[in-house]
The first five atom37 places (N, CA, C, CB, O) and aatype in JSON, in Angstrom:
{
  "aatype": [20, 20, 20, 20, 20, 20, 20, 20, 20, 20, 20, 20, 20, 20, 20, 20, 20, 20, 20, 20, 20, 20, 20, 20, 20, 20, 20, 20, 20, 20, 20, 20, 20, 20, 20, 20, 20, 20, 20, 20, 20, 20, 20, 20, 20, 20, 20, 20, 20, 20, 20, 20, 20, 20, 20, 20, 20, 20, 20, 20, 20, 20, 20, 20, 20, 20, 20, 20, 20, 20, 20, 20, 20, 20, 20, 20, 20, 20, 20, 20, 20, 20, 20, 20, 20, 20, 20, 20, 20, 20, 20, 20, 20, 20, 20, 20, 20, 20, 20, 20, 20, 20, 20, 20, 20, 20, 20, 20, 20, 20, 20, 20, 20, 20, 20, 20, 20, 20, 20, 20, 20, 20, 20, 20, 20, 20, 20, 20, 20, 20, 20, 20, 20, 20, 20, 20, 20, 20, 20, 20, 20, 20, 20],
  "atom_mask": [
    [1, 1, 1, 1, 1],
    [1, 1, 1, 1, 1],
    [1, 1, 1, 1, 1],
    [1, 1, 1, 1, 1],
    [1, 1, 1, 1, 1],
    [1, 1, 1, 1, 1],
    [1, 1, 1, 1, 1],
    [1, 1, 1, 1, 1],
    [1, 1, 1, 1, 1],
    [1, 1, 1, 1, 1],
    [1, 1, 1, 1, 1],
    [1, 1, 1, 1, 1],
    [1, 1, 1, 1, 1],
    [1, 1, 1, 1, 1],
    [1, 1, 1, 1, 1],
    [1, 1, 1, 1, 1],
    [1, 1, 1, 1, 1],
    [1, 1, 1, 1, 1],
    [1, 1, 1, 1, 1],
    [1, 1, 1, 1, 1],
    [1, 1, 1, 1, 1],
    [1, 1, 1, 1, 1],
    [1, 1, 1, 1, 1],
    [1, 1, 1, 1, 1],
    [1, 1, 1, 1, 1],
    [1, 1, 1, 1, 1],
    [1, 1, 1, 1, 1],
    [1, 1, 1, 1, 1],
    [1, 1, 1, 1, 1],
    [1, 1, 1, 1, 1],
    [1, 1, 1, 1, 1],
    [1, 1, 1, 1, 1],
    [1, 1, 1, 1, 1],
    [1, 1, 1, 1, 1],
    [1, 1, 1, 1, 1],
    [1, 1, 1, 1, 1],
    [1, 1, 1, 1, 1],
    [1, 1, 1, 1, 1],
    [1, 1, 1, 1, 1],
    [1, 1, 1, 1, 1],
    [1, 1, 1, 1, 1],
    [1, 1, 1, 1, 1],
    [1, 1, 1, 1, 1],
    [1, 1, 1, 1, 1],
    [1, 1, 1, 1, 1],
    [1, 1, 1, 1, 1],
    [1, 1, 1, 1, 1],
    [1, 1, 1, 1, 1],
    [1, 1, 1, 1, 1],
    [1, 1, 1, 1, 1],
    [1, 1, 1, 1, 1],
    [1, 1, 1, 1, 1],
    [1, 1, 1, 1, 1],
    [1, 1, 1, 1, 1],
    [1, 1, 1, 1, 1],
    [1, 1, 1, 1, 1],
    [1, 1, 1, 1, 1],
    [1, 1, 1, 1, 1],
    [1, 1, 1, 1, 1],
    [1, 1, 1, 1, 1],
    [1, 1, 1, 1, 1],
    [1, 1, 1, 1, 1],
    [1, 1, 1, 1, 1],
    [1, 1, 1, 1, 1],
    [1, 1, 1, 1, 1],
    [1, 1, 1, 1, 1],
    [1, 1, 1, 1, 1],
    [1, 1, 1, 1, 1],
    [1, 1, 1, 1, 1],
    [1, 1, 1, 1, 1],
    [1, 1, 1, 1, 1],
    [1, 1, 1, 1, 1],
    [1, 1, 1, 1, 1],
    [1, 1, 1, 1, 1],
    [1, 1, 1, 1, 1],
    [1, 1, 1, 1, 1],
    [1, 1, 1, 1, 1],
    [1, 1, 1, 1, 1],
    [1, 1, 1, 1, 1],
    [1, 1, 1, 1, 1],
    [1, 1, 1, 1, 1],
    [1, 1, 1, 1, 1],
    [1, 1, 1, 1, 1],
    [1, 1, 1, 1, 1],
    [1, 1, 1, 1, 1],
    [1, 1, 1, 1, 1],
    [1, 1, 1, 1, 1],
    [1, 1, 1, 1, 1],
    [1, 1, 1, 1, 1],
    [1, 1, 1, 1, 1],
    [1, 1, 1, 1, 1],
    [1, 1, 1, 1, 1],
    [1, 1, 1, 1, 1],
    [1, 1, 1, 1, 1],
    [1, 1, 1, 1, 1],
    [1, 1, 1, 1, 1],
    [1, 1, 1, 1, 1],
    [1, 1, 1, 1, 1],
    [1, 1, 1, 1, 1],
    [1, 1, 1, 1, 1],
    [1, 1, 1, 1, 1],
    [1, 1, 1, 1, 1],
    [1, 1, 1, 1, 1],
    [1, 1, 1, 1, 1],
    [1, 1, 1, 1, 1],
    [1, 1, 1, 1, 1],
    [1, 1, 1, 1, 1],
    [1, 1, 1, 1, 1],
    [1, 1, 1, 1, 1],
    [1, 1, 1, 1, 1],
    [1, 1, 1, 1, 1],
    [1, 1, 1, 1, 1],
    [1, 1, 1, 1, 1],
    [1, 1, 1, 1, 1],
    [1, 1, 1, 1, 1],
    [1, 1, 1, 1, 1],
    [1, 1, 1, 1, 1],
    [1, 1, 1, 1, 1],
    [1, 1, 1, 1, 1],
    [1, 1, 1, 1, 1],
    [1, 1, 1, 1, 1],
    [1, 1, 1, 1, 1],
    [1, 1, 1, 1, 1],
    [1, 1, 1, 1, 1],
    [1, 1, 1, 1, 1],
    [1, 1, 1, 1, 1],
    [1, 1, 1, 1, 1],
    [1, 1, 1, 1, 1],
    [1, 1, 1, 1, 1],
    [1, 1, 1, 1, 1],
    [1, 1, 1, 1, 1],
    [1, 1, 1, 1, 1],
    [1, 1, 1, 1, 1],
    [1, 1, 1, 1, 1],
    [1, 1, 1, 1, 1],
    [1, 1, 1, 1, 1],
    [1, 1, 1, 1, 1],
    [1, 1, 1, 1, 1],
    [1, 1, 1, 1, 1],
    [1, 1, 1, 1, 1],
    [1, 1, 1, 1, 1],
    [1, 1, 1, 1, 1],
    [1, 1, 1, 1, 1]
  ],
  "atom_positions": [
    [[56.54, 37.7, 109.73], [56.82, 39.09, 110.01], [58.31, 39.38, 109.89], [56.32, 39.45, 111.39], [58.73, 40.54, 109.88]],
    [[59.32, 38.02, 109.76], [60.48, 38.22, 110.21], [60.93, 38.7, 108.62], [61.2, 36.88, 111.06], [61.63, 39.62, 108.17]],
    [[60.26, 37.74, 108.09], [60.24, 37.57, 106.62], [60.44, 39.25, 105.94], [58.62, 36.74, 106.14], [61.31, 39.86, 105.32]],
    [[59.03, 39.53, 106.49], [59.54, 40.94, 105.93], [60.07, 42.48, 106.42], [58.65, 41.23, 105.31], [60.02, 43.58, 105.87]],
    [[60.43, 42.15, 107.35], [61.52, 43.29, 107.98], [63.08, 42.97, 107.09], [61.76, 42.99, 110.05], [63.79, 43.91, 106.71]],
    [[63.35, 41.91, 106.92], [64.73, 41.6, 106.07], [64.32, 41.8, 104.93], [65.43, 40.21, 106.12], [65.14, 42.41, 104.25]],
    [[63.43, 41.56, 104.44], [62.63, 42.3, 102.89], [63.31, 43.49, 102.67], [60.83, 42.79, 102.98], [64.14, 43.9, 101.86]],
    [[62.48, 44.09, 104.04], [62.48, 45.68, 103.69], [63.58, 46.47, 104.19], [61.28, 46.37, 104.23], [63.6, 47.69, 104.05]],
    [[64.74, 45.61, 104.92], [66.01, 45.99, 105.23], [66.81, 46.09, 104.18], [66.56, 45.23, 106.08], [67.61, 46.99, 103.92]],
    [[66.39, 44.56, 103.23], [67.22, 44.39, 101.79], [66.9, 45.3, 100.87], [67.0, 43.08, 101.07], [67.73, 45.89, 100.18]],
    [[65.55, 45.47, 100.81], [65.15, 46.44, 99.69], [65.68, 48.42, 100.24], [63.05, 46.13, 99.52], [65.53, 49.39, 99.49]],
    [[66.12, 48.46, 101.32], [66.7, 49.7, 102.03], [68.09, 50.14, 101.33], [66.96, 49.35, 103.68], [68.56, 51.06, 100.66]],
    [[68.43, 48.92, 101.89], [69.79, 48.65, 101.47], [70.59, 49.12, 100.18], [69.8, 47.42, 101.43], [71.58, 49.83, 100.09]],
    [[69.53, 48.24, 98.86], [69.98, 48.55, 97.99], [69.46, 49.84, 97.32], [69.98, 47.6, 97.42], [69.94, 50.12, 96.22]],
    [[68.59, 50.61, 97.84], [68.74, 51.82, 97.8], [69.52, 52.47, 97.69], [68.48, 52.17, 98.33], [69.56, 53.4, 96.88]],
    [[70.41, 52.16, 98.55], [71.45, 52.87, 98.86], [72.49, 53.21, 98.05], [71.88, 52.42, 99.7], [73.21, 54.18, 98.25]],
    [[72.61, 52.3, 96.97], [73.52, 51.85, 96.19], [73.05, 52.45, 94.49], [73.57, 50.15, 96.46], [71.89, 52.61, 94.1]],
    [[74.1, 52.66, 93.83], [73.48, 53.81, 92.62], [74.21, 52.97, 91.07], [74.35, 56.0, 92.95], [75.2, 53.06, 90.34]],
    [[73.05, 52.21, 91.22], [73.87, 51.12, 89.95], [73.67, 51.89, 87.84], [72.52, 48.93, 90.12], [73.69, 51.5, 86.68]],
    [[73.52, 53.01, 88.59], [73.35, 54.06, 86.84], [74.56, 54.58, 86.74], [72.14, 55.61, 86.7], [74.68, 55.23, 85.7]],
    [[75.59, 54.54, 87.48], [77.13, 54.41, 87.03], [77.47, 53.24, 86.39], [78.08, 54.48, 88.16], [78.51, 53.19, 85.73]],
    [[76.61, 52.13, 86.5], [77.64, 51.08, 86.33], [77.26, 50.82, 84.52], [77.35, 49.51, 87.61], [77.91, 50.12, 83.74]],
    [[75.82, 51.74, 84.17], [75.63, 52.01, 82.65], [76.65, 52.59, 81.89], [74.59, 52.83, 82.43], [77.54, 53.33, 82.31]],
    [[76.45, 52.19, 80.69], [77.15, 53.18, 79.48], [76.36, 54.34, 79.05], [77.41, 52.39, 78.11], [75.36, 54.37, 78.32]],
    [[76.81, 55.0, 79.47], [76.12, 56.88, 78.6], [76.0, 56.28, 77.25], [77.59, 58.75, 78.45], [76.3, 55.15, 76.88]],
    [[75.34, 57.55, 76.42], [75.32, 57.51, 74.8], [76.74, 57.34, 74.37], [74.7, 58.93, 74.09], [77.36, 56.49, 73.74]],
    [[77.09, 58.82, 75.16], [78.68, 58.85, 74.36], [79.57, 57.78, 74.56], [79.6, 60.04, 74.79], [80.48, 57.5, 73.78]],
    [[79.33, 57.23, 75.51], [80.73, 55.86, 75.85], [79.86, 54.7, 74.69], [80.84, 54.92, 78.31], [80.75, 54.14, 74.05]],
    [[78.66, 54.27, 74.32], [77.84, 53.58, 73.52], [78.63, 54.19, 72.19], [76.12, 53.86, 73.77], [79.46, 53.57, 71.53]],
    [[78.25, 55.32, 71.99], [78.54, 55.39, 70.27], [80.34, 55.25, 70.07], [77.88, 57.26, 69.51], [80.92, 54.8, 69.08]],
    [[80.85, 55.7, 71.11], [82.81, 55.31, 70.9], [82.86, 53.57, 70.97], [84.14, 56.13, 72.73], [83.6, 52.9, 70.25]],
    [[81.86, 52.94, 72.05], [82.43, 51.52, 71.87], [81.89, 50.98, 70.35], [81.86, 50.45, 73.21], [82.6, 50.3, 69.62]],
    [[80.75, 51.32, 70.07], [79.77, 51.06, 68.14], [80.93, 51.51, 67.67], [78.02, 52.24, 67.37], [81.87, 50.72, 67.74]],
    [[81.16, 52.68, 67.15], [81.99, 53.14, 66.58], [83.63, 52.3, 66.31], [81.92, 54.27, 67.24], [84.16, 52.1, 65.22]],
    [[84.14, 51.95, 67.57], [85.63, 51.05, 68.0], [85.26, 49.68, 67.13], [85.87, 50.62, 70.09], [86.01, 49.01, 66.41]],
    [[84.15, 49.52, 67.37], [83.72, 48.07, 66.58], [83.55, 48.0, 65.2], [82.43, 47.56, 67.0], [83.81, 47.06, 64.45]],
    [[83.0, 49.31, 64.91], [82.87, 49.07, 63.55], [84.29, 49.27, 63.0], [81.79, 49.99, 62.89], [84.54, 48.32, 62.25]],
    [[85.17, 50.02, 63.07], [86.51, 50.56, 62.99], [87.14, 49.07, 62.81], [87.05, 51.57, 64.41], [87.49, 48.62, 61.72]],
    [[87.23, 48.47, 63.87], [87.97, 47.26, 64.04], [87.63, 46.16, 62.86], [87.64, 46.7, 65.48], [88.39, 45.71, 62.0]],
    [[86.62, 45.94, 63.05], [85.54, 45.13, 61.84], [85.99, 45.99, 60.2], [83.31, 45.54, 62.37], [86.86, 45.34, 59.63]],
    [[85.67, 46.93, 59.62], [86.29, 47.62, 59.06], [87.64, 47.13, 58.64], [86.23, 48.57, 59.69], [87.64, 46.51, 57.58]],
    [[88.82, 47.29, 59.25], [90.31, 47.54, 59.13], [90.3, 45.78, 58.85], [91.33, 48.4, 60.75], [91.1, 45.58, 57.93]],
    [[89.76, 44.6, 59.25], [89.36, 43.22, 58.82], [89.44, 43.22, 57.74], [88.21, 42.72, 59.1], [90.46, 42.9, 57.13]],
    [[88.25, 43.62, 57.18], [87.61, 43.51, 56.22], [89.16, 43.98, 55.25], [86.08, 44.41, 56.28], [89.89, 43.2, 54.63]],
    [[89.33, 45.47, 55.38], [90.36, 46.44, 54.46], [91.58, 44.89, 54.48], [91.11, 48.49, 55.53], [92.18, 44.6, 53.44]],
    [[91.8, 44.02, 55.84], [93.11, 43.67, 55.48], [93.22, 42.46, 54.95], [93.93, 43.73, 56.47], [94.29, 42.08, 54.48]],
    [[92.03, 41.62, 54.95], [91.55, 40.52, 54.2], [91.29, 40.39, 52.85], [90.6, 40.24, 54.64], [91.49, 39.39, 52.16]],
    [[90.75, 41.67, 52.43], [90.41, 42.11, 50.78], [92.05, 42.0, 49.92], [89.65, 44.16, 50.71], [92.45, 41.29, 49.0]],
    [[92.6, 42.92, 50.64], [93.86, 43.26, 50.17], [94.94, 42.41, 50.35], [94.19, 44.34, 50.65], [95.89, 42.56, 49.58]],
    [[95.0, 41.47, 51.27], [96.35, 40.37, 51.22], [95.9, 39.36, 50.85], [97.14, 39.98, 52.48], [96.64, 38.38, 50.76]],
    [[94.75, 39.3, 50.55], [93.98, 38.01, 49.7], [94.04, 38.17, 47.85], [92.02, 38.06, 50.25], [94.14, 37.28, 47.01]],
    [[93.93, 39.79, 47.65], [93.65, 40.29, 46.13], [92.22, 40.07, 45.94], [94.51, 39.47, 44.92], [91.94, 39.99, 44.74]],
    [[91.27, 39.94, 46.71], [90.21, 39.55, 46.66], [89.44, 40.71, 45.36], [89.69, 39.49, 48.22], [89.09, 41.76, 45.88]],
    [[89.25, 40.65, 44.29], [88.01, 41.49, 43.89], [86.8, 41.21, 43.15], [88.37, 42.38, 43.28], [86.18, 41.86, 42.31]],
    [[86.59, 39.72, 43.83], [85.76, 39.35, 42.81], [84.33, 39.63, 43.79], [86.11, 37.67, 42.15], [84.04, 39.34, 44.95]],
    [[83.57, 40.4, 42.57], [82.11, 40.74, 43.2], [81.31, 39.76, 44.67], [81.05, 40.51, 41.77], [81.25, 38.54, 44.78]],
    [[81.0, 40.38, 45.23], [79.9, 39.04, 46.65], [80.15, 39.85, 47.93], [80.82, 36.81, 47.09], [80.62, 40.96, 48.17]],
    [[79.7, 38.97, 48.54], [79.46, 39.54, 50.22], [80.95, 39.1, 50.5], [78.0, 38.61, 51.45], [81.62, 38.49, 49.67]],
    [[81.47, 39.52, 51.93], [82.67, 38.74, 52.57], [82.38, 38.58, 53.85], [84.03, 39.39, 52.5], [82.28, 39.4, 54.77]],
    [[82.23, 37.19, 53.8], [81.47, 36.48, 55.05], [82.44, 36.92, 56.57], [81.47, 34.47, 54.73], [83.66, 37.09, 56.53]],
    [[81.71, 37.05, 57.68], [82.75, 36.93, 58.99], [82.94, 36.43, 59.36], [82.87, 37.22, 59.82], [83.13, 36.67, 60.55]],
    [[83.11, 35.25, 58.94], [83.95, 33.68, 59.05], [85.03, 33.78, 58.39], [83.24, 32.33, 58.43], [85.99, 33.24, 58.94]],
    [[85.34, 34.52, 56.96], [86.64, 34.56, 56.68], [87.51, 35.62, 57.24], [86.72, 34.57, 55.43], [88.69, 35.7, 56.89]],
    [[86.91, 36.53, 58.22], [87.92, 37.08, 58.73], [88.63, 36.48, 59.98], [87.54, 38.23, 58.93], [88.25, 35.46, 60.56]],
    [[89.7, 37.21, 60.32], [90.65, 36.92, 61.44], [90.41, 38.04, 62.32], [92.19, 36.8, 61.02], [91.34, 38.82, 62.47]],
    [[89.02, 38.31, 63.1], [89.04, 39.33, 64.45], [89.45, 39.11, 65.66], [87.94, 39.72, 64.8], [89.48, 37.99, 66.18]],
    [[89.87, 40.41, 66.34], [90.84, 39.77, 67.57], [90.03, 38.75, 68.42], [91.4, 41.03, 68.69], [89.0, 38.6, 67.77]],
    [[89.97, 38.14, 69.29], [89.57, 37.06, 69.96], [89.28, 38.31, 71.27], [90.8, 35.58, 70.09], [89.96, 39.08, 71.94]],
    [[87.64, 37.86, 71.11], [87.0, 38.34, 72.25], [85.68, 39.8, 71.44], [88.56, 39.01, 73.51], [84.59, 40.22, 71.84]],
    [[86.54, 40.15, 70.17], [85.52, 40.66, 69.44], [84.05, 40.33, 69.42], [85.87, 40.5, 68.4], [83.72, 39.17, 69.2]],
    [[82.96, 41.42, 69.66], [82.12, 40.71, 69.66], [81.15, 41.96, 68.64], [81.75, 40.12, 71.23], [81.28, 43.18, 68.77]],
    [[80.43, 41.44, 67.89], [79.49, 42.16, 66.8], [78.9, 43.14, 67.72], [78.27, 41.15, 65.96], [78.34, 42.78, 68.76]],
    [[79.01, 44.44, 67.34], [78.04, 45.14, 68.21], [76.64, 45.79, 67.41], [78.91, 46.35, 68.92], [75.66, 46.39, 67.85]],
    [[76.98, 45.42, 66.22], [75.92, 45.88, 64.91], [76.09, 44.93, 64.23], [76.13, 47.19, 64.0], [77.04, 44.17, 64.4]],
    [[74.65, 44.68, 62.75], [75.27, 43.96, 62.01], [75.99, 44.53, 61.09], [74.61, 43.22, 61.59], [75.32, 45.22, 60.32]],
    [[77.12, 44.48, 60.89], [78.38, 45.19, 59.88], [78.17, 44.05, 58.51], [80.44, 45.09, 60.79], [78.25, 42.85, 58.8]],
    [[78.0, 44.3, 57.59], [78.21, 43.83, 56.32], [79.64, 44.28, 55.49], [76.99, 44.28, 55.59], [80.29, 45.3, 55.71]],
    [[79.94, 43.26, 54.5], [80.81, 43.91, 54.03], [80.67, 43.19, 52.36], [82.21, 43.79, 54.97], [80.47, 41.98, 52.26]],
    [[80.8, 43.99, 51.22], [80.41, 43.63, 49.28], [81.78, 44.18, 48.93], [78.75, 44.75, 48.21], [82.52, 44.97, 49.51]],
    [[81.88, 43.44, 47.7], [82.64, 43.96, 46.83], [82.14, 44.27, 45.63], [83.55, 43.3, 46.7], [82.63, 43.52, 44.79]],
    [[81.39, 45.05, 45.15], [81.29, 45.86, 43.85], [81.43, 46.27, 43.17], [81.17, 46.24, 43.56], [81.52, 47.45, 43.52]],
    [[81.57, 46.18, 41.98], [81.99, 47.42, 40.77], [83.44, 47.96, 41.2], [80.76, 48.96, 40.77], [83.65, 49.13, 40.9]],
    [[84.3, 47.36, 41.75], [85.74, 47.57, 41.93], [85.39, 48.39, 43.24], [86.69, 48.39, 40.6], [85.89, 49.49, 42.98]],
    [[84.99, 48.47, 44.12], [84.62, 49.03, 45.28], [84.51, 47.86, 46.59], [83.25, 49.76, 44.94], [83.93, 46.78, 46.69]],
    [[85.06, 48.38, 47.17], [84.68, 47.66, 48.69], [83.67, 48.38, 49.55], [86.01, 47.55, 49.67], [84.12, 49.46, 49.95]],
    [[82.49, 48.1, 49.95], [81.41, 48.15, 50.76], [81.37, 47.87, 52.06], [80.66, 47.52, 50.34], [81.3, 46.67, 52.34]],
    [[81.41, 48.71, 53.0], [81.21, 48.38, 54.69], [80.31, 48.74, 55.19], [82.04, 48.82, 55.6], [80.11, 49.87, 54.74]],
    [[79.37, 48.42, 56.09], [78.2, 49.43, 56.34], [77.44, 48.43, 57.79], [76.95, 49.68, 54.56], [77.75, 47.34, 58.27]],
    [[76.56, 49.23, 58.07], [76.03, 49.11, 59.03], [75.2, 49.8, 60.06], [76.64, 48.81, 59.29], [75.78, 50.67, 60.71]],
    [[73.48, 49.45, 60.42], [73.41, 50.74, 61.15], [73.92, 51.66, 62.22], [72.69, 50.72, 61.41], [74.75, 51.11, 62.93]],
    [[73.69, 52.71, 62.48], [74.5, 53.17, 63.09], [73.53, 54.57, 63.68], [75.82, 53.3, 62.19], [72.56, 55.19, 63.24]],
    [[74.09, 54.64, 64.51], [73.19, 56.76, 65.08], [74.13, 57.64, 64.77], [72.85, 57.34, 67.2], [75.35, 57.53, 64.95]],
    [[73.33, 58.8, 64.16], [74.65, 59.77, 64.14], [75.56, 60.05, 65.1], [74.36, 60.91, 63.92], [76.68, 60.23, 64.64]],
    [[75.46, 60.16, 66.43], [76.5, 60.07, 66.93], [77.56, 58.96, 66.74], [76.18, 60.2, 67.93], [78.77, 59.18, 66.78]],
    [[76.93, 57.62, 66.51], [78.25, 56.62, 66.34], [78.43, 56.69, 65.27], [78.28, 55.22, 66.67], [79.49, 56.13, 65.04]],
    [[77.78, 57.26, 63.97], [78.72, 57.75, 62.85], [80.07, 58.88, 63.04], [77.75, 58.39, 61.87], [81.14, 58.5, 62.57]],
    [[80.03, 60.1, 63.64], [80.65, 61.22, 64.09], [81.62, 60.48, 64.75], [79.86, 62.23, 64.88], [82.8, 60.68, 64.46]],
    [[81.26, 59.52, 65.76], [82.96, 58.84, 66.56], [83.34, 57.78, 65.79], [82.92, 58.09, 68.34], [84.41, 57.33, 66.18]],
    [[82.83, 57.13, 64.74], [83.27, 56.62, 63.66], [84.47, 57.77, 62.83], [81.9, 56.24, 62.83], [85.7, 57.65, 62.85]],
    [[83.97, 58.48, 62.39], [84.58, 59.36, 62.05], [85.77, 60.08, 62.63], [83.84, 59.91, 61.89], [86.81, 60.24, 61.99]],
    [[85.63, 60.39, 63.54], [86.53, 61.11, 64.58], [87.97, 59.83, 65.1], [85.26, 61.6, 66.15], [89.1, 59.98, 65.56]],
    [[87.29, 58.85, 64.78], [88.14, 57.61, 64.99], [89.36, 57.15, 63.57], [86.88, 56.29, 65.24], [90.51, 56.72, 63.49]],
    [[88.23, 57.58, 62.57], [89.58, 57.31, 61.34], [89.85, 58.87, 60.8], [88.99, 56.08, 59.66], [89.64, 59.15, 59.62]],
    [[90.28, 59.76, 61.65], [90.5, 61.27, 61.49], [90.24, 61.79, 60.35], [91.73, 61.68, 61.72], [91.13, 62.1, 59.57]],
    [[88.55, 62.0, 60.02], [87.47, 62.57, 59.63], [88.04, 62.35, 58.02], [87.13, 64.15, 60.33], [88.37, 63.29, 57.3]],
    [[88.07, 60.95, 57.63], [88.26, 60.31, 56.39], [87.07, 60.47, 55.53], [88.57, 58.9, 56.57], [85.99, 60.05, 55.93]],
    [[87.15, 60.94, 54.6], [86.07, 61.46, 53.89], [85.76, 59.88, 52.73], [86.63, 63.21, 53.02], [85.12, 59.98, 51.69]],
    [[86.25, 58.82, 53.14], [85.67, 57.26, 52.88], [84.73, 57.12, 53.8], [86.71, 56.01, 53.04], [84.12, 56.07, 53.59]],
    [[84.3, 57.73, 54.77], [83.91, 57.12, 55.56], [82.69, 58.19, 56.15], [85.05, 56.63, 56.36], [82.96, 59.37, 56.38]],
    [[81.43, 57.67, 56.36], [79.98, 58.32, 56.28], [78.98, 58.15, 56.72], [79.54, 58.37, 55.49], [78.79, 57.21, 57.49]],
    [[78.03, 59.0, 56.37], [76.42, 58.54, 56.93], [75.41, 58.23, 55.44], [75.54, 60.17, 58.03], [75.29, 59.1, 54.58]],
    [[74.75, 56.88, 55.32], [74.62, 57.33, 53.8], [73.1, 57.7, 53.32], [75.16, 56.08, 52.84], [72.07, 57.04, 53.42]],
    [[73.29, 58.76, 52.85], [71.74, 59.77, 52.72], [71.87, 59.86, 51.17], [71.71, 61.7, 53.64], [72.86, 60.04, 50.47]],
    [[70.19, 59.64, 50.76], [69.91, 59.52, 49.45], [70.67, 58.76, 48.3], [69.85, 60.63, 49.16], [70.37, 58.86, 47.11]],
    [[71.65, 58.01, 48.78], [72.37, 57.09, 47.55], [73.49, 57.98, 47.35], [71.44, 56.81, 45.99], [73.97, 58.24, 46.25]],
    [[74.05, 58.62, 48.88], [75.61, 59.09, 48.66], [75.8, 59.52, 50.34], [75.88, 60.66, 47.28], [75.07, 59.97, 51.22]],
    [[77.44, 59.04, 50.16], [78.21, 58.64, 51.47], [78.03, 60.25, 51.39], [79.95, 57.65, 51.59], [78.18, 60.92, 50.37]],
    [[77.66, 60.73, 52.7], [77.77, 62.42, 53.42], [78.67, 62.13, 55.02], [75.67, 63.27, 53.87], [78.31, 61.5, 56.01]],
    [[80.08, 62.97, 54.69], [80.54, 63.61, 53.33], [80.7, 62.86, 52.43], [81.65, 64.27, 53.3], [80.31, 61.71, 52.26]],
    [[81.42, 63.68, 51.73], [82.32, 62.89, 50.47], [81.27, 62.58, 49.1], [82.99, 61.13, 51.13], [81.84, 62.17, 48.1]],
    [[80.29, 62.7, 49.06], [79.49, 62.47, 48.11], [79.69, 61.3, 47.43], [79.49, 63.4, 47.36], [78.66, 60.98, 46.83]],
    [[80.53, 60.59, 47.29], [80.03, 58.83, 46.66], [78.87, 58.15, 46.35], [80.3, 57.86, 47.45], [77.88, 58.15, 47.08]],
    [[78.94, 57.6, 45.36], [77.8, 57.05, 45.08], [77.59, 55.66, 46.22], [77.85, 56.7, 43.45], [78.62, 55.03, 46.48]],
    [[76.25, 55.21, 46.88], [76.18, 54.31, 47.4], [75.32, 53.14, 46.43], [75.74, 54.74, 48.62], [74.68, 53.59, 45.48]],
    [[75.31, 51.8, 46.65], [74.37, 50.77, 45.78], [73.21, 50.89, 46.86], [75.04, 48.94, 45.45], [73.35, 51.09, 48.07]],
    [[72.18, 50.75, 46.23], [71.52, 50.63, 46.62], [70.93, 49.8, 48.08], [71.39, 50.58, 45.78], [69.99, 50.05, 48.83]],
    [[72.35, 48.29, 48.09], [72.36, 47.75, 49.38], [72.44, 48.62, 50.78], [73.42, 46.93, 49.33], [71.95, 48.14, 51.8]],
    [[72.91, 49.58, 50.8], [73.66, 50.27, 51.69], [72.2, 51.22, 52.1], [75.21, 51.08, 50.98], [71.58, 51.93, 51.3]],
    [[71.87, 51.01, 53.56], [70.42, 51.69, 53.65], [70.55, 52.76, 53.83], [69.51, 51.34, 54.55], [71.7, 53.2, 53.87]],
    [[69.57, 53.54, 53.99], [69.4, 55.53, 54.58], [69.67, 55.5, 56.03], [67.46, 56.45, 54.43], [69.17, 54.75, 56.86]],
    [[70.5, 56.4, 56.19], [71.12, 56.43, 57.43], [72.32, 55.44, 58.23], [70.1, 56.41, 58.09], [72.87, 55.51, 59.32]],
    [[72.42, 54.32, 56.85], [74.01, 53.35, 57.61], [75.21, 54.46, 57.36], [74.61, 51.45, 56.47], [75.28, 55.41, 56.58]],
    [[76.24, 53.85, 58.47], [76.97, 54.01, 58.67], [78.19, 53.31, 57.57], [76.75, 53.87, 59.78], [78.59, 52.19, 57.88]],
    [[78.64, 53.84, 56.58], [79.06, 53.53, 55.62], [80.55, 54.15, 54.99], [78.03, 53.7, 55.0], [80.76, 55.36, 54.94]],
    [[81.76, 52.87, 54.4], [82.95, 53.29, 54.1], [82.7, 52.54, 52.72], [84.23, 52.94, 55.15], [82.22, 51.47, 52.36]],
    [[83.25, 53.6, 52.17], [83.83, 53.19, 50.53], [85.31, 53.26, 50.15], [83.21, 54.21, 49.42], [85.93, 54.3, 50.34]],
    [[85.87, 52.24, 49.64], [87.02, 51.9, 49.56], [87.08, 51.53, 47.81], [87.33, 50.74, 50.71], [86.29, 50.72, 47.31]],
    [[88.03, 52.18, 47.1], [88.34, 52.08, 45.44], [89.34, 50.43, 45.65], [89.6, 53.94, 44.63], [90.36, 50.47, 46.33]],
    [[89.03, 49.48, 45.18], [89.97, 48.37, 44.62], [90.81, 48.38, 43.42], [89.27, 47.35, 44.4], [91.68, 47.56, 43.14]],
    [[90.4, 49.53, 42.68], [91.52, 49.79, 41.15], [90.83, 49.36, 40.64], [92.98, 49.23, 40.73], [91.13, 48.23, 41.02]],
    [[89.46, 49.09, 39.53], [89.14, 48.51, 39.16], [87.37, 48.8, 38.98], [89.79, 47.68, 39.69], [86.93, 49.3, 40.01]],
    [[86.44, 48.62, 38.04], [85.18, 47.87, 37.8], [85.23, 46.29, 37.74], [84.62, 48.34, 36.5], [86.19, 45.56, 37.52]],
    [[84.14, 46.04, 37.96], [84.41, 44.41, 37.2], [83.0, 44.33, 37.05], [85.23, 42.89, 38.2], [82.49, 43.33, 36.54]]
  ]
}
């Protein structure tokens, strides 16, 4: 009996207590997606480019250098194509929009519908699914 009066003192107790603060809203969710992909992103942009990298393939996330403690919050891919650099990843429109709002509404940077980055109209490859979250970057170049 003792058993469960402290049960039901404990289970009182934590009543009391309102642990749906201690969640992330949507909006704090799509700014931290968003921060990640950004970060992951600007990797990718600084690895391509101090490497000269343009030879066609994936670019693994082992060859990057992310800050320590980074942690994947999507799977982010990243190609090099047809003289193009490829970033992408799913994403909700809202964490596209704070994607956006994060690299001050860079028209590289998108939601990708029907086989083009919106905005900006770019062509996407076909890798890049309906509805990722998607940056296109020019390398100078086809190959």
């Amino acid at each position: 009996m003792k058993a469960l009066a402290v049960l039901a003192f404990t289970f009182g107790i934590m009543a009391m207590f309102d642990f749906g603060r201690y969640r992330m809203d949507d909006a704090h969710l799509a700014q931290a997606v968003a921060l990640n992909y950004v970060i992951y992103r600007n990797e990718v942009m600084r690895y391509v480019l101090s490497t000269g990298q343009t030879t066609p393939g994936d670019i693994s996330l082992a060859s990057l250098s992310l800050p320590a403690g980074w942690t994947q919050l999507r799977q982010w891919h990243a190609r090099i194509q047809n003289g193009c650099l490829y970033v992408w990843g799913p994403a909700s429109d809202e964490e596209v929009a704070a994607a956006r709002d994060l690299l001050f509404g860079s028209l590289a940077v998108g939601q990708a519908e029907s086989g083009k980055l919106t905005p900006g109209g770019s062509a996407l490859p076909a890798f890049v699914s309906q509805g990722n979250l998607a940056s296109v970057i020019d390398l100078g170049g086809g190959s």
